[in-house]
C-alpha positions in Angstrom: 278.9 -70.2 53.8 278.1 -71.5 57.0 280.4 -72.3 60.2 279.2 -74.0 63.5 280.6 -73.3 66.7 279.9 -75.1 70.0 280.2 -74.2 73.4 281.5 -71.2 71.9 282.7 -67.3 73.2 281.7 -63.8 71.4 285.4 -63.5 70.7 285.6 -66.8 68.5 282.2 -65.7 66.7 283.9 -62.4 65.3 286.8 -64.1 64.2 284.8 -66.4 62.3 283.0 -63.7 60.9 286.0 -62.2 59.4 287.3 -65.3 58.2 283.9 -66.0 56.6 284.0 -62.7 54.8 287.3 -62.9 53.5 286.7 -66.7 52.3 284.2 -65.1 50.0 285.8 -62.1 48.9 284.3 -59.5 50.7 286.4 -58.5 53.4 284.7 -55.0 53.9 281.7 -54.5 55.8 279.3 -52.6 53.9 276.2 -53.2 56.2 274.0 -50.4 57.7 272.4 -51.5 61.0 272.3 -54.4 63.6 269.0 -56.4 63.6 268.4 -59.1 66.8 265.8 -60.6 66.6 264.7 -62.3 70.3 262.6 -65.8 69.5 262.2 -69.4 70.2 263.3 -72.6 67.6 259.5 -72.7 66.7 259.3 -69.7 65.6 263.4 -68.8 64.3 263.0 -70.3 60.6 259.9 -67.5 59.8 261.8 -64.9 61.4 265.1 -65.5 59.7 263.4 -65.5 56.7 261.5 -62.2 56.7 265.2 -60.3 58.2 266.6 -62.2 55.2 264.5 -61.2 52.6 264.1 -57.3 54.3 267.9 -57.6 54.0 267.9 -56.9 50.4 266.7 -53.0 50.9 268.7 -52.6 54.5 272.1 -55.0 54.2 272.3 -55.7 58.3 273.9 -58.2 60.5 271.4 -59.9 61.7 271.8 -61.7 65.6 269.3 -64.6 66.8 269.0 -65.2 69.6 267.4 -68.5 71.3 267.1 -69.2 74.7 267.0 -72.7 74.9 265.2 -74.1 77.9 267.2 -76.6 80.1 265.0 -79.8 81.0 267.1 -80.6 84.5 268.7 -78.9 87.5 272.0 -79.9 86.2 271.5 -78.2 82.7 270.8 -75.1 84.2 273.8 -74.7 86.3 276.4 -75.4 82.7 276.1 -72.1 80.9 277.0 -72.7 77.2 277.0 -70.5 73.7 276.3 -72.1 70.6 276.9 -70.4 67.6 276.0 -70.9 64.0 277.6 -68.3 61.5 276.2 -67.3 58.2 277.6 -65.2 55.2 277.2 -65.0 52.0 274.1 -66.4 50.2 273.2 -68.1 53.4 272.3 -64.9 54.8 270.6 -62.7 52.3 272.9 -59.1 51.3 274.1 -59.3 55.0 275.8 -61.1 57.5 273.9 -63.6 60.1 274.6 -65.0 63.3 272.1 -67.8 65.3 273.1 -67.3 68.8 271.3 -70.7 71.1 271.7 -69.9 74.9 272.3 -72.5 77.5 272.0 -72.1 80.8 272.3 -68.8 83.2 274.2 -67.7 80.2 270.0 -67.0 78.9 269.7 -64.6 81.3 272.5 -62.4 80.1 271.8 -62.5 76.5 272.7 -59.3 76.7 276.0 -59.5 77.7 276.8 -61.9 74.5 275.2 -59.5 72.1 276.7 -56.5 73.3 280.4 -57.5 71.7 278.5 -58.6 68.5 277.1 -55.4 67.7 278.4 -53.3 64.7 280.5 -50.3 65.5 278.9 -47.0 64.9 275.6 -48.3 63.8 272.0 -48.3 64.7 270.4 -51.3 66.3 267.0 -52.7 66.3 265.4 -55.2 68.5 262.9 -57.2 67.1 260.4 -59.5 68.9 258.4 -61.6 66.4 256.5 -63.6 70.0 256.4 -62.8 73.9 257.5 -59.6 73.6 257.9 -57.7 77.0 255.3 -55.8 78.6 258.0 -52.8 78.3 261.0 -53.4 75.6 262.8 -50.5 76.5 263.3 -51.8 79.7 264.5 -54.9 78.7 268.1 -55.4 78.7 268.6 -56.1 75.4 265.8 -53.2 74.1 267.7 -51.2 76.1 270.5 -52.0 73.8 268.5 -50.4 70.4 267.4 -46.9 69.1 263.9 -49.1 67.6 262.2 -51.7 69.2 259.5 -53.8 66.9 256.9 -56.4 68.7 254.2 -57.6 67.4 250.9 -57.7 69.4 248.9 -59.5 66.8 250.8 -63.1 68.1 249.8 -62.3 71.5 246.6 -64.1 73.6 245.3 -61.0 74.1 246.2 -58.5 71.3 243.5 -55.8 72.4 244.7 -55.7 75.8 248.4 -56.2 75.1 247.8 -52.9 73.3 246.2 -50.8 76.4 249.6 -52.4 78.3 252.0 -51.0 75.7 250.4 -47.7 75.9 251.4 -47.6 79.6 254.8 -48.3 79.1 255.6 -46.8 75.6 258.8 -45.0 75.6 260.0 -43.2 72.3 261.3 -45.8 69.8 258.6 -48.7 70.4 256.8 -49.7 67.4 254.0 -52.5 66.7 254.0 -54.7 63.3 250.4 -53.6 63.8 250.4 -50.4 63.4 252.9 -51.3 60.3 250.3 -53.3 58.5 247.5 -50.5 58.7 250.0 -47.8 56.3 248.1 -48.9 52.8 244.8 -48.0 54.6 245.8 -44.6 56.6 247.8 -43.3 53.4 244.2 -43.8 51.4 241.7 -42.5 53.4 244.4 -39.5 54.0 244.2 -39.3 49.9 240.4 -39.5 50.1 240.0 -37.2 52.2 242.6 -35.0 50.4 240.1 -35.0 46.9 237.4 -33.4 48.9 236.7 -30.1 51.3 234.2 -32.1 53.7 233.3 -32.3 57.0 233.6 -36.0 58.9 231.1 -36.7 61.2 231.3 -40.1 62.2 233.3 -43.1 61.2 232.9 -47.1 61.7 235.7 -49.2 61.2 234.8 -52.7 60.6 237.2 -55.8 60.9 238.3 -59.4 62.9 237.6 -59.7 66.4 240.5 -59.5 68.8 242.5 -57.6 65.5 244.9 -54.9 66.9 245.3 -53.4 63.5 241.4 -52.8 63.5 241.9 -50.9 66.8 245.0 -49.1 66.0 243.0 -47.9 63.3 240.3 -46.6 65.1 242.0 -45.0 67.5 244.2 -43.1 64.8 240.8 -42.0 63.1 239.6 -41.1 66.3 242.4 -38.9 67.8 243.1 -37.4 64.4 239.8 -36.4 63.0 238.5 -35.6 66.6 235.2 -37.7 65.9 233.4 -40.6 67.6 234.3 -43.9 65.9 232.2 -47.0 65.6 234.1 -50.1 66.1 232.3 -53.2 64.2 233.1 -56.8 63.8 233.5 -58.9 60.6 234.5 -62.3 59.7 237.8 -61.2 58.0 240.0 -61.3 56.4 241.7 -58.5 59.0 240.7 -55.0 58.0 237.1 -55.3 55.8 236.4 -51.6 55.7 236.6 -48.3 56.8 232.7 -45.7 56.2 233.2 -42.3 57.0 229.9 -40.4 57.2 230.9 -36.6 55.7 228.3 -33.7 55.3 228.6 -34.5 51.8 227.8 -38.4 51.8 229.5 -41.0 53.0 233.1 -42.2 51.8 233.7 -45.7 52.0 237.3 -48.0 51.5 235.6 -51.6 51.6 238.1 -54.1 50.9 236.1 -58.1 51.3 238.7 -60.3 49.7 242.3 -59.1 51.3 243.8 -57.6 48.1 241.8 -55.5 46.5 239.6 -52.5 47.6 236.8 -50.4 46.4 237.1 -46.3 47.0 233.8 -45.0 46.8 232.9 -41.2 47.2 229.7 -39.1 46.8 229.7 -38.0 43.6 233.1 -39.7 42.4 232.5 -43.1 40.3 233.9 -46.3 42.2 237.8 -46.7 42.2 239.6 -50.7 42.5 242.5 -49.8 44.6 245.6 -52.3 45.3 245.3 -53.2 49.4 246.8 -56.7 49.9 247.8 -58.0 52.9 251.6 -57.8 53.1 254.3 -60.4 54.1 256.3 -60.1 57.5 259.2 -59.2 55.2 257.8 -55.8 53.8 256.4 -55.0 57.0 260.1 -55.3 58.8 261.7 -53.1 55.7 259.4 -50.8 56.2 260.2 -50.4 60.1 264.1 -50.5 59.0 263.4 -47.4 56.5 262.7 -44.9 59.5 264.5 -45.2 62.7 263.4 -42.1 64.8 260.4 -42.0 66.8 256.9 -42.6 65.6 254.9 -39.7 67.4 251.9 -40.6 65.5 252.1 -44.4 66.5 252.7 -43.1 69.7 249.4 -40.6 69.9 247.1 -43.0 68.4 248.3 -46.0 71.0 247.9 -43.6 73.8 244.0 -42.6 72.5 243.2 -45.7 74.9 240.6 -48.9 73.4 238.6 -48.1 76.2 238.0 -44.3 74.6 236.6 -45.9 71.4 234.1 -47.8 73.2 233.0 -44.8 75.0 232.6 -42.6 72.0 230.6 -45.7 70.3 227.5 -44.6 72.8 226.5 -47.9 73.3 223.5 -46.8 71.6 221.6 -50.2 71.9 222.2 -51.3 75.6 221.4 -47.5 76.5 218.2 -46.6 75.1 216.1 -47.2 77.8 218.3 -44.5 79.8 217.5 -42.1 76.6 213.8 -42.6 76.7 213.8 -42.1 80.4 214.6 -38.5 80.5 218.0 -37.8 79.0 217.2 -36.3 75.7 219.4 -38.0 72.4 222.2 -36.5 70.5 219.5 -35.6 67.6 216.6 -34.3 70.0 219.7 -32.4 72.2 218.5 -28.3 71.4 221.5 -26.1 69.3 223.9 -23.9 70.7 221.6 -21.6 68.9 218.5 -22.3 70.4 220.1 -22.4 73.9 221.5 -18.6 73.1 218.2 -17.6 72.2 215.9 -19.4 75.3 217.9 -19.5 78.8 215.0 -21.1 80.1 215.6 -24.0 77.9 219.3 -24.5 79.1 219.5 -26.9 82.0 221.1 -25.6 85.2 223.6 -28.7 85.8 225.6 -31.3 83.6 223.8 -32.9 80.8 223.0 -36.3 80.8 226.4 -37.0 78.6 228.3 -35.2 81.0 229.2 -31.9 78.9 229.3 -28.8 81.7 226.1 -26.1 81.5 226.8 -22.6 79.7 228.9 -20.9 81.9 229.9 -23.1 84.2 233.5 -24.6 84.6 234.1 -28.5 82.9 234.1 -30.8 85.7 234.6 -34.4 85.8 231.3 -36.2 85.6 230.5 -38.0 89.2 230.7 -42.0 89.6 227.6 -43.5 88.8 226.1 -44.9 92.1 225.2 -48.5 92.5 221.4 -48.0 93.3 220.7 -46.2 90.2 220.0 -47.2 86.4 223.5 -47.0 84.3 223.4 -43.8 82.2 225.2 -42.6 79.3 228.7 -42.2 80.0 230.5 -39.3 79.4 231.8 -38.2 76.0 235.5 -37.8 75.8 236.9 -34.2 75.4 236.7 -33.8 71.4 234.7 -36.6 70.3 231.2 -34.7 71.0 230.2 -32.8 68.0 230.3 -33.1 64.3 234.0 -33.1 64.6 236.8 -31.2 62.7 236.7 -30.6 59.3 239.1 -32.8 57.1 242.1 -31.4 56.8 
């Protein structure tokens, strides 16, 4: 059942709400949450959908709102609400509402949502395009206990992502970091079959993918290892090799859907990884609404880390052969214990502090002088943890 309402107030939307419910038979409100969802008319339809379709596991009221753009001065001075109200089939197992904004009336959508929300419940903010540099500061993120962007449909999705770790608050989330679960709850079960030590890893994937970066930064700051960042031509995620002192374990997946497992000494496993729709992704945000502390660690690793930890071994290897000795030709703790001669007096090449000394943070390289390694970041020099 739909009803239309023009140049409408929040007032007039509830009432139609109610009399939509009981026109239908279902005069009690059985829903669980509040779900707005911030977009544009290009983009509504697709997002309607997916809350629709999510609706069937997490029965919501669901609140669009469009800020429609005014074309003359005129326009912008007449603030109007337009409303379009939804129940029933129309709008999944829930109730919808398709707010259009007119006017300085679009820069107070907050004030027209605010009445709209349901009593007592949780709300969640979702912004399938331009979300805002910081969503909890947004007035209407400031409105929800979970706020959902997206930083795969921005320009710049790997930079977008070092710009939400400066301004993450508790409660953000990324459809991003959503779409990598499949591949972090197997290579946790992987690692799970097998007492070995990880090494390294490479984590191969699109250009410009955020998911592919998410990744490697959750690898990185969980397994305490350097991670190799590769490119592919796709589909998304292509693979993930972890080199183990027990052979390498590999999760290559080529065609977008299904994946080979391969571990040393284990025959080959065809594991389900598809790609999954908008719609699983936002009912699998809706499942948990507290605060993603892992999301929230692996975001603040930093991009800029994983590069670092790569070694840039082919644009350095001129610095190597020029005095600084390679990870490979570096002497043992061992051997340093058992020649002091052989230790060196100052900071490595890589940075890492003599034995005995103090860490200190590595000097600036100066101008005049041949880029050298950079340093290593605290944790990522080694052979790393053992898998836990």
């Amino acid at each position: 059942m739909k009803t239309d309402l023009t140049d409408t107030t929040a007032s007039k939307i509830n009432k139609a709400l109610v009399k939509s419910r009981r026109a239908i038979g279902t005069p009690a409100v059985g829903m669980v949450l509040t779900l707005v969802i911030v977009t544009d008319e290009e983009n509504a339809y697709d997002a309607l959908k997916a809350a629709n379709d999510a609706s069937r596991e997490h029965p919501s009221r669901t609140l669009v709102v469009i800020k429609r753009v005014s074309r003359s001065p005129r326009d912008r001075t007449q603030s109007r609400l337009d409303a379009e109200v939804r129940v029933g089939a129309d709008a999944g197992t829930g109730e919808t509402v398709v707010l259009r904004l007119y006017g300085e009336v679009a820069d107070h959508a907050q004030s027209v949502v605010l009445p709209l929300l349901l009593p007592d419940a949780p709300v969640v903010v979702w912004w399938p395009v331009d979300a805002p540099l910081d969503p909890a500061g947004d007035p209407l993120g400031a409105l929800a206990q979970r706020r959902v962007t997206d930083t795969y449909s921005s320009e710049q999705p790997v930079r977008e992502l070092t710009a939400r770790a400066g301004t993450y608050t508790p409660g953000d989330t990324d459809l991003s970091w959503t779409r990598i679960t499949p591949w972090r709850s197997m290579l946790a079960a992987a690692l799970d079959q097998v007492d070995v030590e990880v090494k390294a890893v490479e984590v191969e994937g699109e250009e410009f993918n955020p998911s592919c970066e998410l990744l490697a930064m959750w690898l990185a700051d969980r397994l305490d290892v350097p991670v190799r960042r590769s490119l592919s031509s796709g589909p998304g995620l292509t693979a993930v090799r972890m080199d183990t002192n027990n052979g390498p374990i590999t999760l290559d997946r080529a065609d977008g859907s299904l994946a080979t497992l391969a571990i040393e000494g284990q025959p080959d496993r065809a594991v389900a990884l598809k790609r999954r729709e908008t719609a699983e992704l936002i009912a699998e945000e809706l499942r948990r609404l507290d605060p993603d502390d892992t999301y929230a660690s692996a975001l603040r690793f930093g991009v800029h880390r994983l590069n670092e930890s790569n070694g840039r071994l082919s644009e350095e290897e001129p610095a190597v052969e020029a005095g600084a000795p390679s990870g490979s030709e570096a002497p043992s703790d061992s051997q340093a214990a058992s020649d002091p001669d052989a230790a060196p007096e100052g900071p490595s090449a890589k940075g890492e502090p003599a034995v005995g000394e103090a860490p200190a943070k590595a000097p600036a390289p100066e101008k005049a002088q041949p880029p050298a390694l950079k340093p290593v970041p605290s944790g990522l020099s080694g052979t790393g943890k053992a898998a836990k």
